[in-house]
C-alpha positions in Angstrom: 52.6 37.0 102.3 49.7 39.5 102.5 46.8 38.2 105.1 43.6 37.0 102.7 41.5 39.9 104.2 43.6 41.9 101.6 42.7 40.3 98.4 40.7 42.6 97.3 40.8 42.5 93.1 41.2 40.0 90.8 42.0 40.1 86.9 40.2 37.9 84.4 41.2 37.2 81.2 40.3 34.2 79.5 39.9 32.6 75.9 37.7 29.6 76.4 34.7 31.8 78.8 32.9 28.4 79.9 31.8 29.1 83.7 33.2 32.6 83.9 30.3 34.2 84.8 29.9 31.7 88.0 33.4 32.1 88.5 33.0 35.9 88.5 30.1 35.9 90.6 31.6 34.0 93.3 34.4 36.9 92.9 32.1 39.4 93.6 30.0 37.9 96.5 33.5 37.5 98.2 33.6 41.5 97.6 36.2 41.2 95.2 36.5 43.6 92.4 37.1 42.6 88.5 39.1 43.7 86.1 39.1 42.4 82.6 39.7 42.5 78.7 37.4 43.6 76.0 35.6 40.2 75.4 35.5 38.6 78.4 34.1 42.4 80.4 31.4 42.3 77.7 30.1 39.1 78.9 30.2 39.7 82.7 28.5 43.0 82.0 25.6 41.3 79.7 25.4 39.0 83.0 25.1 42.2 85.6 28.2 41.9 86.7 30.8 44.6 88.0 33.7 45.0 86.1 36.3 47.4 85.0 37.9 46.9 81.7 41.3 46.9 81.2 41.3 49.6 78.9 39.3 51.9 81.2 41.7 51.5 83.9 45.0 52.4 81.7 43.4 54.8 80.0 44.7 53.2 76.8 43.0 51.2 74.6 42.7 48.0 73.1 44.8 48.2 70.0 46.0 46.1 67.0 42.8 44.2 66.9 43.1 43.6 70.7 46.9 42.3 70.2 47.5 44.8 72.9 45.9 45.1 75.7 47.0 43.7 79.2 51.0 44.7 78.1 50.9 48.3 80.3 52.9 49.4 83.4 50.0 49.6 85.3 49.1 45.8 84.7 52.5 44.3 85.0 53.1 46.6 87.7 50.1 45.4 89.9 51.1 41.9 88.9 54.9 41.6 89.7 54.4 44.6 92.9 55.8 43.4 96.2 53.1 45.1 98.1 55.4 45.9 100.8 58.3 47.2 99.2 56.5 48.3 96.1 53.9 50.0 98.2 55.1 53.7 97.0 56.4 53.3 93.8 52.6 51.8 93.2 50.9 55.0 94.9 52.8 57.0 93.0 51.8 56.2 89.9 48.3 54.7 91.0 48.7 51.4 90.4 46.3 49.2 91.8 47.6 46.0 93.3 46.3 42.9 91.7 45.6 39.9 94.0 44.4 36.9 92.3 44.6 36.7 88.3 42.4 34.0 86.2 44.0 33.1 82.4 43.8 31.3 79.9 45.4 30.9 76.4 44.5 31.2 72.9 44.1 27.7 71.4 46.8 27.3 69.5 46.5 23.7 69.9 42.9 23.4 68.4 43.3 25.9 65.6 46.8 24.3 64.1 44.5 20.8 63.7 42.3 22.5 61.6 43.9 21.6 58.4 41.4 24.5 56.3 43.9 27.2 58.5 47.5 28.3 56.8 50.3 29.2 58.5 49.0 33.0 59.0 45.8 32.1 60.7 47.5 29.6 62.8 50.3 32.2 63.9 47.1 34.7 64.5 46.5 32.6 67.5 49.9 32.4 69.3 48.9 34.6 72.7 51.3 36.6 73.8 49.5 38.6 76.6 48.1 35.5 78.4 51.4 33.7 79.0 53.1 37.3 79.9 50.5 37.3 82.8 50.3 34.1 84.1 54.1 34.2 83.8 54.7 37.5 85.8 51.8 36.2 88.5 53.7 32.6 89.0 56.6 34.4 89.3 55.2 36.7 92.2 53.4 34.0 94.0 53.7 34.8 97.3 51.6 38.3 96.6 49.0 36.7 93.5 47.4 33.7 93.2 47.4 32.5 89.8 44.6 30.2 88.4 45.3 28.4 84.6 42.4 25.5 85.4 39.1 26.2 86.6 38.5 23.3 88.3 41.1 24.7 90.9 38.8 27.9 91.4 36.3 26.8 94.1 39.2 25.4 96.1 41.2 28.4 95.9 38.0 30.5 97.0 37.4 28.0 99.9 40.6 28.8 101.1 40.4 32.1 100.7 36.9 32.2 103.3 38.7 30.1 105.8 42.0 31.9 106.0 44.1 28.9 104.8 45.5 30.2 101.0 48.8 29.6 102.5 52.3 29.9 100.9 52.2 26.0 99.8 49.0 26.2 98.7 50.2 29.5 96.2 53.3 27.5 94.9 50.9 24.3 93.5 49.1 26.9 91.6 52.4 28.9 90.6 54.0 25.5 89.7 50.6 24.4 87.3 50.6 27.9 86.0 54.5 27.2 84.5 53.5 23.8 83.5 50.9 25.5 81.1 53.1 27.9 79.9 55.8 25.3 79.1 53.4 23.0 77.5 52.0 25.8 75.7 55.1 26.7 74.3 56.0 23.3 73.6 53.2 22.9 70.9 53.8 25.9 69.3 58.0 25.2 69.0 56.9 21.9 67.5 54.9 23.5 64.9 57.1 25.8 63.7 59.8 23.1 63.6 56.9 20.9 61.8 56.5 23.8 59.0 60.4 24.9 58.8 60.9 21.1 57.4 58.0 21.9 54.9 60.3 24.5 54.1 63.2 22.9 53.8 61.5 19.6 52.4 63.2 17.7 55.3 62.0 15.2 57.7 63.2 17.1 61.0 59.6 17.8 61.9 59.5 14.1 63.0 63.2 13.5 64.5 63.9 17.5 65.5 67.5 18.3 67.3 65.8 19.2 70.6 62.7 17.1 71.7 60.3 17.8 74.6 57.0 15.9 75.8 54.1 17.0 78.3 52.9 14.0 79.9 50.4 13.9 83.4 49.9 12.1 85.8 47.0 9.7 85.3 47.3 7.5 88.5 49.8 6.1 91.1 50.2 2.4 90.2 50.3 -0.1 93.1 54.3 -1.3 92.2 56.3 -1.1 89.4 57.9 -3.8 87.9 58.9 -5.8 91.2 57.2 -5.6 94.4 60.1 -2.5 95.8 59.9 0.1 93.3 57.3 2.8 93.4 55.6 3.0 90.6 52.8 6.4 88.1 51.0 6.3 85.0 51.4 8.9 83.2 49.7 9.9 80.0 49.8 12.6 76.7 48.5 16.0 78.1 45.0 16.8 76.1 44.8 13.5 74.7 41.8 13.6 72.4 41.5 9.9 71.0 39.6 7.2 72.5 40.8 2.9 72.1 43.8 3.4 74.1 45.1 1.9 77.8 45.6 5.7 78.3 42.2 6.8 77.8 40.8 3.8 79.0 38.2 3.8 82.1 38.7 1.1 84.5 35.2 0.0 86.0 36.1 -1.8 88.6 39.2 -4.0 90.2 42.0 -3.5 92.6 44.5 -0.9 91.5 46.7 -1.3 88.4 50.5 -2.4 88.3 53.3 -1.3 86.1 53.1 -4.9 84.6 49.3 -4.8 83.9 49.2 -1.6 82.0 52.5 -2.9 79.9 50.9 -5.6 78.8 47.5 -4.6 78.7 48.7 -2.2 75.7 50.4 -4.9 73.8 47.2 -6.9 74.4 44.9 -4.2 72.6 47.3 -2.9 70.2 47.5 -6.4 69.1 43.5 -7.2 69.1 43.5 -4.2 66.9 45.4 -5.4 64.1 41.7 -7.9 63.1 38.2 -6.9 62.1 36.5 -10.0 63.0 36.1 -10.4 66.6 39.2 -11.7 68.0 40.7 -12.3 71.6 44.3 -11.8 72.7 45.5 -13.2 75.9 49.2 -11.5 77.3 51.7 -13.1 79.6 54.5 -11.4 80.4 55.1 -8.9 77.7 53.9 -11.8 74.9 50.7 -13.3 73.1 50.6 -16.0 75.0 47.5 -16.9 72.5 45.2 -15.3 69.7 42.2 -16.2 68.1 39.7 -14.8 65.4 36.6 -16.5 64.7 32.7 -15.3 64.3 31.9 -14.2 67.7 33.0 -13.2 70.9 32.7 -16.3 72.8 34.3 -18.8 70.4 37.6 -16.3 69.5 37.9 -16.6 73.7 37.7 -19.9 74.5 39.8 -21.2 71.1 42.4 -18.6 72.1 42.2 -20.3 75.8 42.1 -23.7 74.8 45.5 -23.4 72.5 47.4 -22.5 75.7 45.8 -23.0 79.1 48.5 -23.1 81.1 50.0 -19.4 79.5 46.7 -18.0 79.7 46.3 -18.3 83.7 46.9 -14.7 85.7 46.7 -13.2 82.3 45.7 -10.3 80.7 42.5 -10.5 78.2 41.7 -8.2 75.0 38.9 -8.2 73.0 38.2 -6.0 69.9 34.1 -6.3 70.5 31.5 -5.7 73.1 31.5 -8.0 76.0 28.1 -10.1 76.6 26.7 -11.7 79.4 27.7 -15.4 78.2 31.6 -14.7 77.6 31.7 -12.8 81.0 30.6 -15.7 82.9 32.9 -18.0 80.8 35.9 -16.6 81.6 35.1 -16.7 85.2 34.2 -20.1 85.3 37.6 -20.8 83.2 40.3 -19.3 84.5 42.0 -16.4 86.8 42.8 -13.2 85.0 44.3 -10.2 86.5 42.7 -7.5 83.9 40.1 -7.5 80.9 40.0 -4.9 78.0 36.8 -4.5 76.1 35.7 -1.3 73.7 32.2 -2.2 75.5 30.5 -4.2 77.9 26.9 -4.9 78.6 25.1 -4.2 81.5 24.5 -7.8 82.5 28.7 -8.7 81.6 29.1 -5.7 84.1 27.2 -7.8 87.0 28.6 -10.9 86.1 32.2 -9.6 86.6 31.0 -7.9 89.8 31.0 -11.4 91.5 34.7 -11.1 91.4 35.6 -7.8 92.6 39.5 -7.9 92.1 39.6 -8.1 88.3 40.4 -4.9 86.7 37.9 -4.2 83.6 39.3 -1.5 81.1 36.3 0.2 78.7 38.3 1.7 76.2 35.7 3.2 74.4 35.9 2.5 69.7 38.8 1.4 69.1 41.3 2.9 66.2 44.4 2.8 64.9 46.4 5.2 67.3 50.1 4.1 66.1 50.7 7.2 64.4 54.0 9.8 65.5 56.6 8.7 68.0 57.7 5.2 70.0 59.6 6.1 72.9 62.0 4.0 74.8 64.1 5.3 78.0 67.7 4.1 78.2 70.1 5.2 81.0 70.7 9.4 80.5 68.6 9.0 77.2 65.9 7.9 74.9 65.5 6.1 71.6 62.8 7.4 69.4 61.4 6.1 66.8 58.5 5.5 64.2 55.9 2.9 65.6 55.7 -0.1 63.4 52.4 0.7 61.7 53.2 -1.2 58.3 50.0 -2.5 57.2 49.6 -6.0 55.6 49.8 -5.7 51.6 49.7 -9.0 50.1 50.3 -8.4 47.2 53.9 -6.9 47.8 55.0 -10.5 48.9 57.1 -13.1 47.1 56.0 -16.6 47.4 59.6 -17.8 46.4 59.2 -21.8 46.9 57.7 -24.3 44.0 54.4 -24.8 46.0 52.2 -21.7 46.2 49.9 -21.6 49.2 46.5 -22.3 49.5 43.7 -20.1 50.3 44.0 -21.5 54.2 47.4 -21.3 54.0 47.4 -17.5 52.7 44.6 -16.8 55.6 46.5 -18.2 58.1 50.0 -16.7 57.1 48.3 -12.9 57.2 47.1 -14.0 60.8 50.6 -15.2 62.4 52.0 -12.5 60.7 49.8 -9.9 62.5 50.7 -11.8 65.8 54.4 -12.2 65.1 54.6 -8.2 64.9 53.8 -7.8 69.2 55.8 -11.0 70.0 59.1 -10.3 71.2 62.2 -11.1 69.3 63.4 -13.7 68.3 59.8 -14.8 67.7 57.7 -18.0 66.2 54.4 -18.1 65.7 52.5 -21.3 65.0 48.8 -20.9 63.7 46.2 -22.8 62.1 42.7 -21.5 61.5 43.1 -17.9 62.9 44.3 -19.7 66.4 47.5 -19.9 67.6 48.9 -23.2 68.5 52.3 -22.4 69.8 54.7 -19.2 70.3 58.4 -19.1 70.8 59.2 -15.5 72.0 62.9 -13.6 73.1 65.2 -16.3 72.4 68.4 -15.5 72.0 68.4 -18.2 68.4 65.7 -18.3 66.1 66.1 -22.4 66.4 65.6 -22.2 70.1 62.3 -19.6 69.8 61.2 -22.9 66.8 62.0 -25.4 69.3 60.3 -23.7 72.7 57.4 -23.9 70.4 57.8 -27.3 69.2 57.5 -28.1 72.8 54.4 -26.3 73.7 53.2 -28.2 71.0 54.3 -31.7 72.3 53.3 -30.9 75.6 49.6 -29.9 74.7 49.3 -32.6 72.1 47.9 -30.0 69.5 48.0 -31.2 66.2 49.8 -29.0 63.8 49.9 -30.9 60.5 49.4 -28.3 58.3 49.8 -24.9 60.2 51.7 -22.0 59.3 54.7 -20.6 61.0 55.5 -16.8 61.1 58.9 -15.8 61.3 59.6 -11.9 62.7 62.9 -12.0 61.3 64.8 -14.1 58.2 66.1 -17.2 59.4 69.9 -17.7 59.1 70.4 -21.4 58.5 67.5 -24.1 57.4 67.7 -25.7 60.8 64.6 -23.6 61.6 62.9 -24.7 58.5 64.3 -28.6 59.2 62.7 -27.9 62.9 59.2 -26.7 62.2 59.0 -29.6 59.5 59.8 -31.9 61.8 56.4 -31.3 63.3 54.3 -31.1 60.2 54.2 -27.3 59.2 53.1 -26.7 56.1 53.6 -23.0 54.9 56.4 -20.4 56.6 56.5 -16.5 56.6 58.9 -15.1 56.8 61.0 -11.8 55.6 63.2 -13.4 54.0 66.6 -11.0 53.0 69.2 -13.6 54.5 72.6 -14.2 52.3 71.1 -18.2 52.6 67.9 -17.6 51.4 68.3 -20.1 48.0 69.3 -22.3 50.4 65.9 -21.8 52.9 63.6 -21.8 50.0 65.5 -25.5 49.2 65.2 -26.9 52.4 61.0 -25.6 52.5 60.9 -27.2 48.7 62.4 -30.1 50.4 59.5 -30.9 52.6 57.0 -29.8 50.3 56.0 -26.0 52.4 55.1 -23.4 50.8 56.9 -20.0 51.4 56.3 -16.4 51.7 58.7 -13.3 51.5 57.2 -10.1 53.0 60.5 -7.7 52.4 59.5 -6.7 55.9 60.9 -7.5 59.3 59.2 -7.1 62.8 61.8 -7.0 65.8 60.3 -6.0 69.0 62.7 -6.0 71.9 
């Protein structure tokens, strides 16, 4: 590896130009000299800044509307040069050895979102130069240090001064530089797969032959499931939406677990589903309890109060700003290992301060994100699928029994239904008022989910006479319809879809409940 006394000239060329000209200043103080394309040169020189253009130095110029430009010998030959064993071949035909080479790409990414651009615009922007050069330098990293992020520049300069831009230090920056090219080439084979299905009036573009994702690191997790296994989070590479646990910014708290970001996305995913403000406490992968009402305060405490005993050590979600009053509530109520909010005031902030280990997500407006692929890993592979973003329509239902429901009734089936959907299968929900009063979740019988939540029930002494009960799934036999009866439901939803079905709708005529078909099912295992 050359000695860092010899890197003596440095090639920019870059699409997005923020802090190039401090970049190439620092170049220059460091007495290294710049060479450049068209556009970027023309800045630095606006600035006072040495620089020789590309062209300048080939003696050929930028042609095609600049689509060629950095593709020469003399440029791919100071890039890939070993300058030891390449030291005459480079003399020879005065190539000038390039040390250090700063790129970036056109952005494809940006310019195939705007939906004003066709295909010809968006294929304008595929760079071919950029990733020919950062591909070549990667590949030669032991002679050029290759820079795809800025934020690695002063670093890499630092190291430079102080003599330590040592082999390892060249291979982190080589093995960033191929990530970028890989993720770059990434987007672009998913659009063209995208726009062949257009084509072809197929629905590859969402289920292609061949599928690859770019994901980064975000954090290192304290443990994973279980106390023994190492545990990252890693998130989408450029994420650009806001609402999620990915994006979210925790404020304070000891260090997440693999369990607290599992269940602190089904915890806002499932907040998200209401408009009023609402409160969603997670246990273990379930609801353990949900409420709506008309503030912030009362959806917490009646979601608390349906199931204390669930809701200790658990994970809290609201879809509204956290105040002062709720913050000290929850404090004063129970233990909680993580709280989600879109917002928090300044005063919640200091309340929560008094206990320093609780982990407060801001997640910043909140949206429906549920739109492209659900991924789940399985031993040497991974099921994909759409994510279950069917939104509530009414008015497709079938109320199939003698006794239509009531306006509560109706309000209260559309609210267990929204909670059945991030309850894990086979799953109950009992609700009455926008509360739940008790969840059976991942039985292996639909009875025995209807009977564990009979018994939460019992146990809490909640009265159910007239609450609604939200099935994810059809039910088999009436026992489950017998069952929830037995404890004074009033009104069921259901799918429905099961070859009994007259004979459920009898048994709910039976006891006088009103039922509801939704011709849709909501497994989640």
């Amino acid at each position: 590896m050359p000695s860092n006394n010899l890197i003596k000239n440095a090639l920019i060329s870059v699409s997005d130009k923020k802090n190039i000209v401090e970049v190439a200043e620092k170049l220059i103080i460091n007495k290294i000299n710049l060479f450049s394309t068209g556009g970027t040169a023309q800045i630095l020189k606006k600035n006072n800044i040495p620089v020789t253009e590309i062209s300048d130095y080939t003696k050929f110029p930028e042609i095609m509307d600049g689509r060629v430009k950095t593709l020469h010998p003399k440029i791919m030959g100071g890039i890939l040069g070993q300058k030891q064993k390449d030291q005459e071949i480079m003399k020879l035909y005065n190539i000038c050895p390039i040390d250090i080479v700063i790129v970036n790409f056109y952005p494809f990414e940006k310019i195939k979102n705007i939906k004003k651009n066709d295909i010809d615009n968006v294929v304008n922007n595929i760079d071919i130069g950029g990733p020919t050069l950062v591909r070549a330098s990667a590949k030669n990293y032991k002679n050029v240090i290759v820079i795809v992020d800025l934020d690695d520049f002063q670093s890499t300069i630092d190291s430079i001064n102080n003599n330590t831009m040592n082999m390892e230090k060249r291979f982190n920056l080589a093995s960033k530089a191929f990530e970028y090219t890989s993720y770059y080439e990434q987007i672009i084979s998913q659009y063209f797969i995208e726009q062949n299905s257009l084509y072809k009036k197929t629905n590859n573009s969402l289920f292609p032959n061949e599928i690859n994702f770019s994901f980064i690191k975000k954090q290192d997790l304290r443990y994973g499931e279980n106390y023994h296994q190492k545990s990252s989070f890693y998130i989408e590479k450029n994420m650009c939406d806001s609402g999620t646990i990915s994006t979210a910014c925790q404020i304070q708290g000891k260090t997440l677990s693999y369990n607290n970001i599992s269940d602190s996305d089904i915890a806002l995913e499932c907040v998200k589903q209401f408009t009023k403000p609402a409160c969603v406490i997670v246990k273990h992968g379930n609801p353990c309890s949900v409420a709506v009402s008309h503030n912030i305060l009362e959806s917490y405490l009646s979601a608390y109060n349906s199931d204390p005993i669930s809701a200790f050590g658990g994970i809290i979600s609201f879809n509204c700003k956290l105040d002062e009053k709720t913050a000290q509530t929850i404090i004063n109520q129970q233990f909680v290992e993580v709280i989600i909010i879109p917002e928090i005031s300044k005063k919640a902030v200091k309340i929560l301060q008094k206990k320093q280990n609780i982990r407060v997500l801001v997640t910043g407006k909140l949206q429906n994100n549920t739109v492209g692929l659900d991924l789940k890993k399985i031993t040497n592979g991974l099921l994909v699928q759409e994510y279950d973003s069917h939104n509530i329509d009414y008015n497709s239902w079938s109320f199939v029994t003698k006794r239509s429901p009531t306006k509560k009734e109706l309000k209260d089936s559309i609210f267990c239904w929204q909670v059945a959907k991030f309850v894990k299968s086979n799953a109950i929900v009992y609700g009455s008022d926008e509360i739940t009063i008790g969840i059976g979740a991942g039985q292996m019988s639909r009875i025995y989910s209807t009977k564990l939540a009979n018994i939460k029930v019992k146990d809490q002494g909640k009265n159910i006479i007239g609450a609604t009960m939200a099935s994810d799934a059809f039910f088999p036999f009436r026992d489950g319809i017998d069952e929830a009866a037995s404890v004074g439901i009033s009104s069921i939803i259901q799918p429905g879809g099961s070859i009994r079905d007259e004979e459920i709708i009898q048994a709910a005529d039976e006891h006088n409940i009103t039922m509801i078909f939704t011709k849709k099912r909501h497994f989640k295992h």
